[in-house]
C-alpha positions as CSV (number, residue, x, y, z in Angstrom):
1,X,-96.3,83.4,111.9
2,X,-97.4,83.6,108.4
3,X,-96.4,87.3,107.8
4,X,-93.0,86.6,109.1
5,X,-92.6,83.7,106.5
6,X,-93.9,86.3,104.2
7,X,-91.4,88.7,105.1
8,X,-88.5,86.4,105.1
9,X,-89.4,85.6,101.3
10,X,-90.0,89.0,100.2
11,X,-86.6,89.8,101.8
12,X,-84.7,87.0,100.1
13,X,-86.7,87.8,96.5
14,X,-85.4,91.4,97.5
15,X,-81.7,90.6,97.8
16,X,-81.9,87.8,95.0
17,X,-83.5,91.0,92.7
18,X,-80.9,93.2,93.9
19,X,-77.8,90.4,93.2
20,X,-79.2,90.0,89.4
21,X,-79.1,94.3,88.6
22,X,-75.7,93.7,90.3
23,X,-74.8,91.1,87.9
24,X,-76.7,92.8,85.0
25,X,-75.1,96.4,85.7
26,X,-71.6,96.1,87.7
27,X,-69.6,95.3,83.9
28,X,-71.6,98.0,82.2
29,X,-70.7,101.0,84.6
30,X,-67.4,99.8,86.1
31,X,-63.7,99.9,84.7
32,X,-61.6,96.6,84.6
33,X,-59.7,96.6,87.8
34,X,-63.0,97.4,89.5
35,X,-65.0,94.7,88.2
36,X,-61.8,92.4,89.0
37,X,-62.5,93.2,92.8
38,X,-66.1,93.0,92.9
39,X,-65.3,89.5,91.7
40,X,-62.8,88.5,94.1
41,X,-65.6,89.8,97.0
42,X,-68.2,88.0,95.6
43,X,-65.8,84.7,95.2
44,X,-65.0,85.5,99.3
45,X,-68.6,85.9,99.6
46,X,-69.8,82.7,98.1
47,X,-66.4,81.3,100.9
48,X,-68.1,82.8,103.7
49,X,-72.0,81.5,103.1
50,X,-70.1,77.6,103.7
51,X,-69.8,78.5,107.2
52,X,-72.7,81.1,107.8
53,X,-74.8,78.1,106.8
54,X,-73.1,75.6,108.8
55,X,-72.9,78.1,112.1
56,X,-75.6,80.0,111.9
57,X,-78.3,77.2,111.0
58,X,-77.0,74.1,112.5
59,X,-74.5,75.2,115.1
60,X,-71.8,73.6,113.4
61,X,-68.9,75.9,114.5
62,X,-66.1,74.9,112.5
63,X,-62.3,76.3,113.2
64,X,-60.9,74.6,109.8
65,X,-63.6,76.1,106.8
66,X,-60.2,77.0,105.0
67,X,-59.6,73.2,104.8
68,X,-62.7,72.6,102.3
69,X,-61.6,76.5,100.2
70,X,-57.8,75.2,99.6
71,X,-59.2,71.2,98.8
72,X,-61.6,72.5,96.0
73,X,-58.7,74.8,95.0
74,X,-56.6,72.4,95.0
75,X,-58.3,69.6,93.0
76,X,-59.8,72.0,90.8
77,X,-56.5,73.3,89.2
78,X,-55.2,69.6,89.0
79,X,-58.2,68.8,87.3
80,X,-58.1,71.8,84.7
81,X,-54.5,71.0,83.8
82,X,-55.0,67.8,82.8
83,X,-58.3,68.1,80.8
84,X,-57.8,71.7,79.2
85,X,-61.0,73.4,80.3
86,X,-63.1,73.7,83.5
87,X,-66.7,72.6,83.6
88,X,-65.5,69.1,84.8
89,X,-62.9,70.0,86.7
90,X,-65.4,72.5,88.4
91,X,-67.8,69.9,89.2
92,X,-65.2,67.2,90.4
93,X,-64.1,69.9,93.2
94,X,-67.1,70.0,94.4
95,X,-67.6,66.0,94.5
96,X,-64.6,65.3,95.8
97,X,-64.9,68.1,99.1
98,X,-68.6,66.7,99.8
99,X,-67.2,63.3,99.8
100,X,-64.0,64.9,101.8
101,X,-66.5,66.5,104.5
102,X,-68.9,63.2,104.7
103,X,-65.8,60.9,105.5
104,X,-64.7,63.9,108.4
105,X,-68.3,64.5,109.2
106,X,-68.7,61.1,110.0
107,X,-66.2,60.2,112.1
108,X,-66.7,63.6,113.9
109,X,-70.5,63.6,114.2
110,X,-70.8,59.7,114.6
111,X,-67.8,59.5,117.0
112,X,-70.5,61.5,119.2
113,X,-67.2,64.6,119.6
114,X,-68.6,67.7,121.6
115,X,-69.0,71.3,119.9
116,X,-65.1,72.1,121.1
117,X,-63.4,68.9,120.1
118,X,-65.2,69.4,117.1
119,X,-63.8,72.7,116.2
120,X,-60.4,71.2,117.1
121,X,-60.9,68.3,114.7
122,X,-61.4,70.4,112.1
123,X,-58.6,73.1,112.6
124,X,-56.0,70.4,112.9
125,X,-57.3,68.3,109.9
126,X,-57.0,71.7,107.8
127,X,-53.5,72.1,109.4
128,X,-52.3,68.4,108.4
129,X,-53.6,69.3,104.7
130,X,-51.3,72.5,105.4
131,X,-48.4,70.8,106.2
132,X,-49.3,68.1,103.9
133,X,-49.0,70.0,100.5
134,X,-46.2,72.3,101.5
135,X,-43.8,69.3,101.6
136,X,-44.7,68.4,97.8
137,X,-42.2,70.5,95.9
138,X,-40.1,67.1,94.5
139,X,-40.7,66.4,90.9
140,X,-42.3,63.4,92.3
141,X,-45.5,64.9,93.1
142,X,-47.1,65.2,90.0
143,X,-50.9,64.0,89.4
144,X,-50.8,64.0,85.2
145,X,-49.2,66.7,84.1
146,X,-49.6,68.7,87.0
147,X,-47.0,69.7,89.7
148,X,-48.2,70.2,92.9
149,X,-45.1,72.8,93.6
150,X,-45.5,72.5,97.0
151,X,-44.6,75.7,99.2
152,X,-44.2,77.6,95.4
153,X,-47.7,76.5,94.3
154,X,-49.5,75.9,91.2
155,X,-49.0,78.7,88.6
156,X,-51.0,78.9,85.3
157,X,-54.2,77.5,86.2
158,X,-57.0,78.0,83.7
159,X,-59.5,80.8,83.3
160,X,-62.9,79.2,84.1
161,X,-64.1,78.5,80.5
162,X,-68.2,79.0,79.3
163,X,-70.0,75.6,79.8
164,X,-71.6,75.8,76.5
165,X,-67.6,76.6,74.8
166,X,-64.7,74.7,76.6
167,X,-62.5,76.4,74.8
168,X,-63.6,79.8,75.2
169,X,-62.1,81.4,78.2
170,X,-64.3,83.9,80.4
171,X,-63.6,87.8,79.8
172,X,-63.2,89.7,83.1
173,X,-67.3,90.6,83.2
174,X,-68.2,87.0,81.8
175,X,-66.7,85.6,85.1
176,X,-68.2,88.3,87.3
177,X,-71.5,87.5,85.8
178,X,-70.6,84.0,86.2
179,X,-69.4,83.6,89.7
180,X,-72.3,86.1,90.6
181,X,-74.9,83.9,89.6
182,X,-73.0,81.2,91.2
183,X,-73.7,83.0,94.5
184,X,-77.6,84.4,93.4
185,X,-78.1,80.2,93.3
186,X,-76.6,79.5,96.1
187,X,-78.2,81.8,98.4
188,X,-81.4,81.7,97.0
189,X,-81.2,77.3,97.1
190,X,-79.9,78.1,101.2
191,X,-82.8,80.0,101.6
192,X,-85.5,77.3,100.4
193,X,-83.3,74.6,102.1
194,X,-83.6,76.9,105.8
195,X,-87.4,77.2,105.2
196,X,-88.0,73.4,104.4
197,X,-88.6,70.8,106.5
198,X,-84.8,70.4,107.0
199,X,-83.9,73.2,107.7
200,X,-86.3,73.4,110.5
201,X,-85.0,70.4,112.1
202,X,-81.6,71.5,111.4
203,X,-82.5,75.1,113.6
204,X,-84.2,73.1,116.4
205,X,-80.8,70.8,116.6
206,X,-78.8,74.5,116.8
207,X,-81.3,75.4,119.4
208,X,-81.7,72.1,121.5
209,X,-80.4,68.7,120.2
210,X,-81.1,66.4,122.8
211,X,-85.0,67.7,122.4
212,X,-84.3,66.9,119.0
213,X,-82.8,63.6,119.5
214,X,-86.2,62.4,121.8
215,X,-88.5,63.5,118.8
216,X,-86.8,60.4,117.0
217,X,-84.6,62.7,114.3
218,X,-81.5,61.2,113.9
219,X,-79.6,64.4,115.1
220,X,-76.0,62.8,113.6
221,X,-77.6,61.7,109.9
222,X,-79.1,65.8,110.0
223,X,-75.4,67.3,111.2
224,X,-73.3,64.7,108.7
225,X,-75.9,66.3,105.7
226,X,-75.4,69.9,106.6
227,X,-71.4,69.7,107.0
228,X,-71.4,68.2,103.6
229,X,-73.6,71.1,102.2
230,X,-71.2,73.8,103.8
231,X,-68.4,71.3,102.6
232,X,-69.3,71.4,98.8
233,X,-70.2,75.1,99.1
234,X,-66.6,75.9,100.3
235,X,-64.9,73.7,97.7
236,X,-67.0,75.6,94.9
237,X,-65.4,78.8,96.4
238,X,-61.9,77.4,96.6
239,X,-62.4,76.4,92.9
240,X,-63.4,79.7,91.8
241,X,-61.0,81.4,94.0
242,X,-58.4,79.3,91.7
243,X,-59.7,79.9,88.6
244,X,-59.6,83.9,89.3
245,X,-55.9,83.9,90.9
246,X,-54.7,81.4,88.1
247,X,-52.6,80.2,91.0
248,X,-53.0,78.1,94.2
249,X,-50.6,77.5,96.7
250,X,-50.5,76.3,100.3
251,X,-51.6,79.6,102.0
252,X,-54.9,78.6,100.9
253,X,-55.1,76.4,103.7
254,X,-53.7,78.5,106.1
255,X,-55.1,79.4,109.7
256,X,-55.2,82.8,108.5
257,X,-57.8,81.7,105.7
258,X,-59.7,80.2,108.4
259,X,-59.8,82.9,110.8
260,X,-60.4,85.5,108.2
261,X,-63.6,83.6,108.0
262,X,-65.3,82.9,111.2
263,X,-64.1,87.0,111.8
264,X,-66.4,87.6,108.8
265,X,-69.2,85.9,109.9
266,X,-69.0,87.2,113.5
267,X,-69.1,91.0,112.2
268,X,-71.8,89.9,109.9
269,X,-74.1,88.0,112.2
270,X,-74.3,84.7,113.3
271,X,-77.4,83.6,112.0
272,X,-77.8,85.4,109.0
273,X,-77.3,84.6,105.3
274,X,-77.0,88.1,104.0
275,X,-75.3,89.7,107.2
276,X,-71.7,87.7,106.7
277,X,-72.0,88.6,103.1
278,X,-72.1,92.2,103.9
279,X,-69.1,91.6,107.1
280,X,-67.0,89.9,103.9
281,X,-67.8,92.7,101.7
282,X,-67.4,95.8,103.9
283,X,-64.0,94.4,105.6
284,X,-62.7,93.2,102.4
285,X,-63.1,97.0,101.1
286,X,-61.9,98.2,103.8
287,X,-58.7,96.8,104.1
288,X,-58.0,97.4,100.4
289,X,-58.4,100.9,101.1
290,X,-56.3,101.4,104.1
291,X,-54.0,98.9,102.5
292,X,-52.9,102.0,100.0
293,X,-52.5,104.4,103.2
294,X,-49.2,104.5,104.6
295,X,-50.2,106.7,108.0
296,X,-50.8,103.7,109.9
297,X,-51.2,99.6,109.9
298,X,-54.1,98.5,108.5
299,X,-53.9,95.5,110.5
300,X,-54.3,97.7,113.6
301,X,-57.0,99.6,112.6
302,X,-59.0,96.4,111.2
303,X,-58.5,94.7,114.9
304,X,-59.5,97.8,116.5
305,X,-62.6,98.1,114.6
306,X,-63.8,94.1,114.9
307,X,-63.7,94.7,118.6
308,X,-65.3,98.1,118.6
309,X,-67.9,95.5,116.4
310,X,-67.7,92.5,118.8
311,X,-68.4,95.0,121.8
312,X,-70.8,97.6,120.3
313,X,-72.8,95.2,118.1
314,X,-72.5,91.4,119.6
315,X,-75.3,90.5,116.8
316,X,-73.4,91.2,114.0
317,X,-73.8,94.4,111.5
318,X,-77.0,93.4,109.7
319,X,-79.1,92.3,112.6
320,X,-77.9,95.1,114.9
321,X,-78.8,97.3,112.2
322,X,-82.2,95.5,110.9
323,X,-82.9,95.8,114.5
324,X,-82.4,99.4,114.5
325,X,-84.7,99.8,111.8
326,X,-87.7,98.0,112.7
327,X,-87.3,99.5,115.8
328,X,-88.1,103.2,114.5
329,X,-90.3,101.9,111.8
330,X,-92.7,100.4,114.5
331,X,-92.4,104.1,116.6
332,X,-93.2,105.9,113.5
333,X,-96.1,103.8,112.9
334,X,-97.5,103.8,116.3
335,X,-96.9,107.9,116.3
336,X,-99.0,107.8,113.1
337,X,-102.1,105.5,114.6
338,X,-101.7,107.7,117.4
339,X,-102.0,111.1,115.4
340,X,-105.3,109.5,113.9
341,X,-108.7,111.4,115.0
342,X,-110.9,108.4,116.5
């Protein structure tokens, strides 16, 4: 048991070593317009980590993640309007979507709803915010000096700005370096958070939560706790995400968004931290590049390779391939205690 914790941590230090030359090297040997998407991937991947946490380590499926991406987005670029830089704003995004996902989590997890209505809540609450913000286009809707547009959005949103200078905006690599550190953090504080305590409790309520329940954990107060953490996580996307477009509009809450999401995970792995980061990653790039092909539609060939995925490798990439791996790492060990005189 001990080695295994050992090798968790020394794979986490590895990927949290890897994601720092990353951030060190990425604005050093790449043009603009690449650094621009290695930013948007790692804002997507920062997006997909809410739910791989939520799923994958407390078996929280949730069908409306987008709902938490477009609030932060949202309130964010209200927030930077009116106040003129974004360290505040960026903070009060991700307030305002824990407090958002504890008033939902509560009435969802407390209301004693089953893992389906559950996933239905959600979808339709992210639906209602949807429908919700598309219908604010009159001059009416304005929060300060902000207009919500409605279906035309919110244009001009400010470039996140260096905590230490408000009124310096980020260059290109300043916000890659940024936003990547953002996610370093983040994965690195999920990591410690899985191996605590907590996160042991949370992975035996995944695995069994009326056992749970009869060992006198209050299964509810544990579920309410992680949907906020995967809550404030996706609002911190959402406000990033806003920051880099400079423009939000209601597509951000769309069932696409949503979708895009649990898909990422799923080719990923369920029950990974790394794995959905690599499904965002590798999908992402790869409909970017068939998106300048003309032979055939992307969209086709994406579908057809998610199944091939779903079918092929039910884990997920990274497990199916970790698997691999330690599968012919153990044979070539054993060949080489066998090849040993005695």
């Amino acid at each position: 048991m001990l080695r295994n914790i050992h090798k968790d941590w020394l794979g986490a230090g590895f990927v949290a070593v890897l994601g720092l030359a990353i951030l060190i090297f990425v604005p050093v040997y790449f043009d603009l317009f690449e650094v621009l998407q290695m930013t948007k991937y790692v804002v997507l991947a920062l997006f997909v980590l809410s739910l791989a946490y939520i799923w994958g380590f407390g078996g929280i499926l949730s069908f409306g993640q987008a709902g938490f991406f477009g609030l932060g987005g949202y309130v964010f670029a209200v927030s930077a309007i009116n106040m003129g830089q974004t360290t505040i704003p960026f903070l009060i995004a991700i307030a305002l979507c824990v407090l958002f996902a504890g008033a939902l989590g509560y009435f969802m997890f407390y209301g004693r709803l089953n893992d389906v209505y559950l996933g239905v809540v959600t979808l339709v609450v992210t639906l209602i915010l949807y429908k919700l913000i598309n219908h604010t286009a009159g001059p009416e809707y304005i929060i300060g000096t902000a207009r919500l547009g409605g279906f035309n959005g919110i244009p001009s949103i400010p470039i996140m700005t260096l905590p230490w200078q408000p009124d310096q905006e980020m260059e290109p690599a300043q916000m890659f370096q940024y936003f990547m550190a953002i996610l370093i953090a983040v994965y690195v504080l999920l990591h410690v958070l899985i191996k605590s305590k907590f996160g042991r409790v949370a992975i035996s309520i995944r695995e069994n939560e009326v056992r749970t329940s009869l060992l006198g954990y209050d299964v509810r107060l544990y579920k309410l706790c992680i949907f906020m953490i995967g809550g404030a996580i996706g609002g911190a996307a959402g406000a990033m995400w806003a920051s880099y477009q400079t423009f939000v509009d209601p597509n951000i809450f769309s069932l696409e968004w949503s979708a895009k999401c649990l898909i990422w995970v799923i080719a990923g792995g369920v029950g990974t931290l790394i794995g959905p980061i690599i499904g965002v990653i590798a999908l992402e790039y790869l409909s970017f590049q068939l998106g300048q092909t003309d032979f055939i539609n992307n969209l086709i060939v994406l579908g057809t390779i998610l199944i091939l995925v779903v079918l092929l490798m039910p884990k997920g990439l990274f497990p199916t391939f970790r698997d691999i791996f330690l599968k012919l790492w153990r044979r070539r060990g054993g060949q080489g205690d066998g090849e040993r005189p005695g």
